[in-house]
py3Dmol code that shows the C-alpha trace and the ligand (Angstrom):
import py3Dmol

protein = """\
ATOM      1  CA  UNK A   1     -18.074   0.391  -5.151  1.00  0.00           C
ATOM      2  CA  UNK A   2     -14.999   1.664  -7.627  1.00  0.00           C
ATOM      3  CA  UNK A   3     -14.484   0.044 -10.890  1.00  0.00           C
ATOM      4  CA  UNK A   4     -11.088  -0.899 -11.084  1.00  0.00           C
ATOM      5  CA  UNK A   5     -11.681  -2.870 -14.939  1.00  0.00           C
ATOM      6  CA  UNK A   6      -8.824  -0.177 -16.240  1.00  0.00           C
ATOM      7  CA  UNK A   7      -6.748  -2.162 -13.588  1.00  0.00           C
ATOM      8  CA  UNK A   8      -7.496  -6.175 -15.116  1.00  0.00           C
ATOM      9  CA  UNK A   9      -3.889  -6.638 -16.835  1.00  0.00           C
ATOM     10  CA  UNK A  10      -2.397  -5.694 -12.998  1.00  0.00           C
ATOM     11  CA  UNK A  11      -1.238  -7.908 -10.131  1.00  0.00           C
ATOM     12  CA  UNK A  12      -0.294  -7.728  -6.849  1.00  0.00           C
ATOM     13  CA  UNK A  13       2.428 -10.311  -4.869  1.00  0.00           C
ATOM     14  CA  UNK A  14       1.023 -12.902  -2.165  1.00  0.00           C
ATOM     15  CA  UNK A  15       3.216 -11.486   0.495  1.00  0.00           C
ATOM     16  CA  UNK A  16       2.134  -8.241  -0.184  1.00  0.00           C
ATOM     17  CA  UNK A  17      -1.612  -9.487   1.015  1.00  0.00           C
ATOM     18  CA  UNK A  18      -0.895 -12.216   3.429  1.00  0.00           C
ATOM     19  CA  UNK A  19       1.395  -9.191   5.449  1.00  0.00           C
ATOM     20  CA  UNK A  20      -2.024  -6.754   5.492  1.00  0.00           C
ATOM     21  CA  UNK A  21      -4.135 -10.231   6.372  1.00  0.00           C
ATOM     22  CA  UNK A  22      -1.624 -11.024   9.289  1.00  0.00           C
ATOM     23  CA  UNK A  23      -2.546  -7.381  10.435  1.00  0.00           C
ATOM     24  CA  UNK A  24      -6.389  -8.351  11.549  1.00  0.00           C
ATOM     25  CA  UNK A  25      -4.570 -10.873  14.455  1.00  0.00           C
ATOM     26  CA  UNK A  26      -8.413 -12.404  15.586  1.00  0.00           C
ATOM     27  CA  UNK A  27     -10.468 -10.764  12.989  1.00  0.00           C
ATOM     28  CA  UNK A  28      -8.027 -11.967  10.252  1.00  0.00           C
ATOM     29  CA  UNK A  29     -10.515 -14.963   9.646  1.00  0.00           C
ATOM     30  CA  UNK A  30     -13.292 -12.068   8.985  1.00  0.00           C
ATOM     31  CA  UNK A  31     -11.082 -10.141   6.334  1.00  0.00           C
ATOM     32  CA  UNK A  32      -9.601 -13.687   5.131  1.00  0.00           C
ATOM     33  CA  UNK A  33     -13.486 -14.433   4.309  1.00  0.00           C
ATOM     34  CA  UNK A  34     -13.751 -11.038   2.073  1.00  0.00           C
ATOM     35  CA  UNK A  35     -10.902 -11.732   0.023  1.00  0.00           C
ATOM     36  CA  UNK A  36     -11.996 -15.304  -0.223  1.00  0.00           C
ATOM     37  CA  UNK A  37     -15.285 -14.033  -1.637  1.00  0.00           C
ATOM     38  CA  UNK A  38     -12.873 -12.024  -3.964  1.00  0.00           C
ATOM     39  CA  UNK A  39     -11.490 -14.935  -5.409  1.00  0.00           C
ATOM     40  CA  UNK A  40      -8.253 -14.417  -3.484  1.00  0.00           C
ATOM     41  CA  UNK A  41      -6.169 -16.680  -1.489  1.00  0.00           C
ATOM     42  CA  UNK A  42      -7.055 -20.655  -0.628  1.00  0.00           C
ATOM     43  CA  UNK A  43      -9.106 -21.343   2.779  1.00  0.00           C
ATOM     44  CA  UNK A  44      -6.965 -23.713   5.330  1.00  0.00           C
ATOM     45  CA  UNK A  45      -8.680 -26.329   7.030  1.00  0.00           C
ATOM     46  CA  UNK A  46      -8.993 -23.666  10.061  1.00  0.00           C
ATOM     47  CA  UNK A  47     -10.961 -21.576   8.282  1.00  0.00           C
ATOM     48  CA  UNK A  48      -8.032 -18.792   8.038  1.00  0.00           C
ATOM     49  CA  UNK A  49      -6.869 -17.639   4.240  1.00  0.00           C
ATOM     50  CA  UNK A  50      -3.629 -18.572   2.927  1.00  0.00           C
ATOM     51  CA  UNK A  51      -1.757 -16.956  -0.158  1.00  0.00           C
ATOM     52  CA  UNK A  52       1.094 -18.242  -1.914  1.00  0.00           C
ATOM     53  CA  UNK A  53       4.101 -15.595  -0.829  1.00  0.00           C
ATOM     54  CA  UNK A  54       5.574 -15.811  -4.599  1.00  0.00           C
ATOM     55  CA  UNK A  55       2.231 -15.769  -6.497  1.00  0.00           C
ATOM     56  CA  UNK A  56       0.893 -13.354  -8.644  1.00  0.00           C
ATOM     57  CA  UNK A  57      -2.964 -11.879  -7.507  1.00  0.00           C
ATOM     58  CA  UNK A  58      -4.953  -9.790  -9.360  1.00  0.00           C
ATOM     59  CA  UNK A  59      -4.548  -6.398  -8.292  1.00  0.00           C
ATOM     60  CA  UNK A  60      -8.703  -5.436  -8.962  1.00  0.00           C
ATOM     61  CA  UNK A  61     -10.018  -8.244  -6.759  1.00  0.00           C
ATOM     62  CA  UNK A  62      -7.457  -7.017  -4.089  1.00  0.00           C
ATOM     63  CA  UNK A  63      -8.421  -3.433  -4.088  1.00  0.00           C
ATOM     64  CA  UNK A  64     -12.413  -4.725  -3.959  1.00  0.00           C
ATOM     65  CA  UNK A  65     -11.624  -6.423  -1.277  1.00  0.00           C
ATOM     66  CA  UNK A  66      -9.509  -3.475   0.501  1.00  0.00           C
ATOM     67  CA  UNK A  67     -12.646  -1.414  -0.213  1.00  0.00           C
ATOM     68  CA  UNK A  68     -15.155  -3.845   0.889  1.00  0.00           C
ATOM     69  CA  UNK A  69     -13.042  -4.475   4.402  1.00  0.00           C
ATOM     70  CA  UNK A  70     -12.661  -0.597   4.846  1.00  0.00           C
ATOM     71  CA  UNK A  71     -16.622  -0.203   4.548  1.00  0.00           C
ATOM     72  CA  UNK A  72     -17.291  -2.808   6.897  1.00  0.00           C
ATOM     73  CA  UNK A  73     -14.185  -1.889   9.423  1.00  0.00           C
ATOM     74  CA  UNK A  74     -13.702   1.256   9.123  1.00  0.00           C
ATOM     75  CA  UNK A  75     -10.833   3.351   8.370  1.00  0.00           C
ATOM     76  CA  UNK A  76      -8.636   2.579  11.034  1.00  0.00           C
ATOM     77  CA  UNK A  77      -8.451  -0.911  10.360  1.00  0.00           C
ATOM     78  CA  UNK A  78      -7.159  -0.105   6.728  1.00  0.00           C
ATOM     79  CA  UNK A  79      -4.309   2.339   8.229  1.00  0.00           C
ATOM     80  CA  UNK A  80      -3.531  -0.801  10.218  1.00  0.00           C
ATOM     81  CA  UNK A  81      -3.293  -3.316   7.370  1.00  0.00           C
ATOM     82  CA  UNK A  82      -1.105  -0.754   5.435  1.00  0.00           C
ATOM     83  CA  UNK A  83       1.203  -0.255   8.422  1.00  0.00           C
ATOM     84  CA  UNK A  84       1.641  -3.844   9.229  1.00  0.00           C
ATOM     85  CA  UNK A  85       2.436  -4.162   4.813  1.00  0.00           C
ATOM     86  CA  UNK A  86       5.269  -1.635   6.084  1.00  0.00           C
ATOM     87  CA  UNK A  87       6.548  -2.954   9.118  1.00  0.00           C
ATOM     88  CA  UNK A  88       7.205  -6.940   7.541  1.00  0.00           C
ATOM     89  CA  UNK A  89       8.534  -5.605   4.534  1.00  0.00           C
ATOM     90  CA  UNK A  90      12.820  -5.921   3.996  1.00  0.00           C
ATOM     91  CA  UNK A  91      14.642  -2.685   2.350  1.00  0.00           C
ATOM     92  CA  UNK A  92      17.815  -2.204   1.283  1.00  0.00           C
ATOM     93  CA  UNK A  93      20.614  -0.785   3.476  1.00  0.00           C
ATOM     94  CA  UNK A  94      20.489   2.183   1.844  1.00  0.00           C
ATOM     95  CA  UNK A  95      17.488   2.945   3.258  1.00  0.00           C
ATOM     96  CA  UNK A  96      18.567   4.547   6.543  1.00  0.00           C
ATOM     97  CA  UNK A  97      16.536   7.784   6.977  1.00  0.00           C
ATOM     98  CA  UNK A  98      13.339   9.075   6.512  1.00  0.00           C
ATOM     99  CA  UNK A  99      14.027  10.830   3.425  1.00  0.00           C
ATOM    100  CA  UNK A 100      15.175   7.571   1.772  1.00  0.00           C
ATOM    101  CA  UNK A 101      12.875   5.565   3.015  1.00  0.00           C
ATOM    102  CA  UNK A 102      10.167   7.368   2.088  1.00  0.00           C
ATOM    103  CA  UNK A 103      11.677   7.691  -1.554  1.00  0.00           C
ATOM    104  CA  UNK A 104      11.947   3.992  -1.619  1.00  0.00           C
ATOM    105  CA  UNK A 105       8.318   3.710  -1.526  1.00  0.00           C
ATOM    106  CA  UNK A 106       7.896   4.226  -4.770  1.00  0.00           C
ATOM    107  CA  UNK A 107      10.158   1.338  -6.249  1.00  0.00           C
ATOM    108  CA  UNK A 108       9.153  -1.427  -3.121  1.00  0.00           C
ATOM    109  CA  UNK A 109       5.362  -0.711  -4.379  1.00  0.00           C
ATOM    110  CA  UNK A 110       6.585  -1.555  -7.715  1.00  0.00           C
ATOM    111  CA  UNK A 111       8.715  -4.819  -7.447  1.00  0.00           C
ATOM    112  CA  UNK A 112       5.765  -5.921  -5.408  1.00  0.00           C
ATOM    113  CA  UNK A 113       3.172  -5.273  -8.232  1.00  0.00           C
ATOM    114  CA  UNK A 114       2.946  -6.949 -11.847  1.00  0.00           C
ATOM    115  CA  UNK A 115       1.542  -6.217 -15.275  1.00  0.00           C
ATOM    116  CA  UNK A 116       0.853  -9.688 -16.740  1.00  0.00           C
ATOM    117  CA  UNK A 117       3.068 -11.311 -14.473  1.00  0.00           C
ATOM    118  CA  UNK A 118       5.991  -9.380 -14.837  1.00  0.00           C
ATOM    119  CA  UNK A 119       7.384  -7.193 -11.763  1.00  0.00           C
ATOM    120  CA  UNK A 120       7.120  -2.957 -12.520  1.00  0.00           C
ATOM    121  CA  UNK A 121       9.993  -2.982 -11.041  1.00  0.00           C
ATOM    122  CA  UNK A 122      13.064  -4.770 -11.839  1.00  0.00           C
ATOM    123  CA  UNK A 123      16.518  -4.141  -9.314  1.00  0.00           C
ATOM    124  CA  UNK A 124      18.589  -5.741 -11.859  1.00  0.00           C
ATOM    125  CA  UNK A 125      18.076  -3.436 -14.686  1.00  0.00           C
ATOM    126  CA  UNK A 126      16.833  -0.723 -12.655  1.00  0.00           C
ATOM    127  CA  UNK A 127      13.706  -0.440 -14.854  1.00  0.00           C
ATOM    128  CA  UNK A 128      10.238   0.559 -14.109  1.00  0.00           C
ATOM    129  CA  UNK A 129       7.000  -0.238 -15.659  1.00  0.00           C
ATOM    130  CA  UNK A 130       3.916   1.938 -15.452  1.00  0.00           C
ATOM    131  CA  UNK A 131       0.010   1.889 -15.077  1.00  0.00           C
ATOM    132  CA  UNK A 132      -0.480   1.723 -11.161  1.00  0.00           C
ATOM    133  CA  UNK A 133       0.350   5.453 -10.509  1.00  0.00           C
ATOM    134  CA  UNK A 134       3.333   6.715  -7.936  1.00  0.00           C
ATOM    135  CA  UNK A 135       4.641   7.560  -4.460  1.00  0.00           C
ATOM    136  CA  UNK A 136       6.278  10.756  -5.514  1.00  0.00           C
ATOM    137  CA  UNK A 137       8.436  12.582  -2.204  1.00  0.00           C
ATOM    138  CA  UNK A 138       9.588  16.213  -2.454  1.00  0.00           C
ATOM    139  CA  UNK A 139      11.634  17.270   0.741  1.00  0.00           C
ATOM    140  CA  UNK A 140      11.118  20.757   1.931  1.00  0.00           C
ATOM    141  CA  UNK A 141      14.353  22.496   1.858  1.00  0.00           C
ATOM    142  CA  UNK A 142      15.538  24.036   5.117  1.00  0.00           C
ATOM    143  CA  UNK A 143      12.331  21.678   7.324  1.00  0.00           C
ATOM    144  CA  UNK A 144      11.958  18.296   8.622  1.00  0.00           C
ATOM    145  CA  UNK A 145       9.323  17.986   6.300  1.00  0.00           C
ATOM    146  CA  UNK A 146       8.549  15.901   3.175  1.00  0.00           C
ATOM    147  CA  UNK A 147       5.566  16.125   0.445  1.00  0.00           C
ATOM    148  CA  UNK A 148       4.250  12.873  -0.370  1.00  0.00           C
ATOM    149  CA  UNK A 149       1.907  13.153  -3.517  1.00  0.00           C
ATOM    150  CA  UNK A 150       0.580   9.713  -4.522  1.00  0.00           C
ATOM    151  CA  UNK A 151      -1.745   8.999  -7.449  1.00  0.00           C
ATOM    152  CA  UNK A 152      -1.664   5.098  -6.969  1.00  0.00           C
ATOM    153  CA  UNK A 153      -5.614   3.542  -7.252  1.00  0.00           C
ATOM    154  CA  UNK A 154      -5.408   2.480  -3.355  1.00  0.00           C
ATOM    155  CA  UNK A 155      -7.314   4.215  -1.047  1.00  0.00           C
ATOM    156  CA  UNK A 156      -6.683   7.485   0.354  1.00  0.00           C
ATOM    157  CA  UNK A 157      -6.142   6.621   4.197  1.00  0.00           C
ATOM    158  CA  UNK A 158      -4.430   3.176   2.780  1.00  0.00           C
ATOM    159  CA  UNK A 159      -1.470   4.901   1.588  1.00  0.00           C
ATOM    160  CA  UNK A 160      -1.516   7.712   4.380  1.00  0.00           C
ATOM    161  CA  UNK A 161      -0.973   4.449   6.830  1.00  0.00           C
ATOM    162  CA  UNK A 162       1.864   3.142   4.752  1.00  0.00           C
ATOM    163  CA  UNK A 163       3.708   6.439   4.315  1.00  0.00           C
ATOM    164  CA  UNK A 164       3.502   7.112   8.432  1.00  0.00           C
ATOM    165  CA  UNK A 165       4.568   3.702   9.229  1.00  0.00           C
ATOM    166  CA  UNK A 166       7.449   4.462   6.847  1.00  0.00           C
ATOM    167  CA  UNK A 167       8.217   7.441   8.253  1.00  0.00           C
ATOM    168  CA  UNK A 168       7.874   6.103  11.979  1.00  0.00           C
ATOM    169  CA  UNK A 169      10.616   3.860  10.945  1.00  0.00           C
ATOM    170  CA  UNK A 170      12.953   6.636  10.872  1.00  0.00           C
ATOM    171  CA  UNK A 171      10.973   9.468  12.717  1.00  0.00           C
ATOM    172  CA  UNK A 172       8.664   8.223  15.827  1.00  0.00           C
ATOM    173  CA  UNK A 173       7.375  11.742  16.360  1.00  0.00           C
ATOM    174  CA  UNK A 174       6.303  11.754  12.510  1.00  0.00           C
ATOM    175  CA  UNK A 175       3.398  13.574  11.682  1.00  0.00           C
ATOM    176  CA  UNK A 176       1.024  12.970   8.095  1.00  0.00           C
ATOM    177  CA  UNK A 177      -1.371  15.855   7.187  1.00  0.00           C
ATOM    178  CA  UNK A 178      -3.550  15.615   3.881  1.00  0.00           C
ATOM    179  CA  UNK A 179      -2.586  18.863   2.197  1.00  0.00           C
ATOM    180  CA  UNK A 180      -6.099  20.234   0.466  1.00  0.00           C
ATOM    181  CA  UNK A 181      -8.386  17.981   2.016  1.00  0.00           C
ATOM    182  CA  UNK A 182     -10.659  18.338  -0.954  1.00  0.00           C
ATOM    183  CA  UNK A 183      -8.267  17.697  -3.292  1.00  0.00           C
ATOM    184  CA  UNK A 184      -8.096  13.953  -2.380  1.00  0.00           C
ATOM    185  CA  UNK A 185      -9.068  10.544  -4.645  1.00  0.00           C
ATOM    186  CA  UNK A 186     -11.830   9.744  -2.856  1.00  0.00           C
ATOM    187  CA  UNK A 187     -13.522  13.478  -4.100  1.00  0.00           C
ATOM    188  CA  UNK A 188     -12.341  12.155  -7.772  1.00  0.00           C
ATOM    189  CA  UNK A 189      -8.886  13.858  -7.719  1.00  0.00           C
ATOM    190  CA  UNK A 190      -6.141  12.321  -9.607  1.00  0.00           C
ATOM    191  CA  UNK A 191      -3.556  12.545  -6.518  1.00  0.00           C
ATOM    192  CA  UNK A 192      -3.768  13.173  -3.069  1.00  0.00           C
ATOM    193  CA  UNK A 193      -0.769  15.176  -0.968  1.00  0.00           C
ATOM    194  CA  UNK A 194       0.027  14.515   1.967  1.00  0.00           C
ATOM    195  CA  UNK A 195       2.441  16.785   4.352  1.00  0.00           C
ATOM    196  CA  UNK A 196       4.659  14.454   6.606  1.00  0.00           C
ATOM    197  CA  UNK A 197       6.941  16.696   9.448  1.00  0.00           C
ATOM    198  CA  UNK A 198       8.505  15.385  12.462  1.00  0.00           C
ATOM    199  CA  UNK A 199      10.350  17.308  15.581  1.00  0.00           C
TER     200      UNK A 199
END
"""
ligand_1 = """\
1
ZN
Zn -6.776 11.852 -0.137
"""
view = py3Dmol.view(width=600, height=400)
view.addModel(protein, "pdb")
view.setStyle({"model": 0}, {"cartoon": {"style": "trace"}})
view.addModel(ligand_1, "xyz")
view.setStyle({"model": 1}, {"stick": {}})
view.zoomTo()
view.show()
């Protein structure tokens, strides 16, 4: 299991986790009782875990319990949950094609993430706090191709879900390749890159 202790003063919104809960459908009482045993979220009378859409959670115990889901799950499961984050989530009318929305990753991660209770991101002064890493996007001049190199401390095949279902948004024949497989997070690398290319 990672040791996310560097990660204590962090938090992450209650929408943020109730949207990747909603993802599990019938087995969203199974994940609901991981997070519950990671001191996040209240139980409802039914057994199902709620969170408080406007609350503050702390980002460590949510990235245990990411962890502990994908090693009892699988992998697939997590690209799911970080899809489904995508798919609820509201953006800005500027966001209308793939290259902007998968530049506005980077600032949606950030108003949805806090350092002592205080957004990273604020949209009316435009500024933005550090400490949880970045969704950086470089498009490839000349291709329908953007380079996606993210250094945030969720897991690898988390964040390749979210960037796809952002691109599939704009791009349904969207493609995500992990560009030097063995330079990746989960090998101990800083950053992982991914390629995403569509027709
Ligand atoms: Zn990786």
């Amino acid at each position: 299991m990672k040791n996310y202790d560097a990660l204590n003063s962090f938090q992450v919104l209650g929408a943020n986790i109730q949207n990747i809960l909603d993802a599990f459908g019938a087995f969203s009482v199974l994940a609901g009782k991981i997070m519950l045993d990671e001191k996040l979220g209240t139980q409802n009378a039914d057994g199902t875990t709620l969170f408080d859409a406007d609350k503050w959670y702390p980002l460590a115990n949510n990235l245990r319990a990411i962890d502990r889901i994908q090693q009892e799950y699988g992998s697939i499961i997590i690209r799911q949950m970080s899809a489904a984050l995508l798919r609820n989530a509201k953006f800005p009318p500027s966001v209308n094609n793939i290259e902007s929305g998968l530049a506005s990753v980077d600032v949606a991660y950030h108003i949805n993430h806090a350092k002592n209770g205080v957004a990273l991101f604020s949209p009316a002064t435009g500024q933005m706090g550090e400490g949880i890493g970045h969704y950086t996007t470089k498009p490839v001049a000349g291709k329908k191709q953007i380079l996606c190199e993210v250094n945030t401390p969720y897991s690898c095949v988390f964040d390749q879900g979210l960037l796809l279902a952002m691109a599939h948004r704009f791009q349904p024949t969207a493609t995500l390749v992990h560009q030097n497989p063995t330079q990746c997070r989960n090998s101990g690398f800083p950053s992982c890159t991914y390629s995403v290319s569509w027709k």
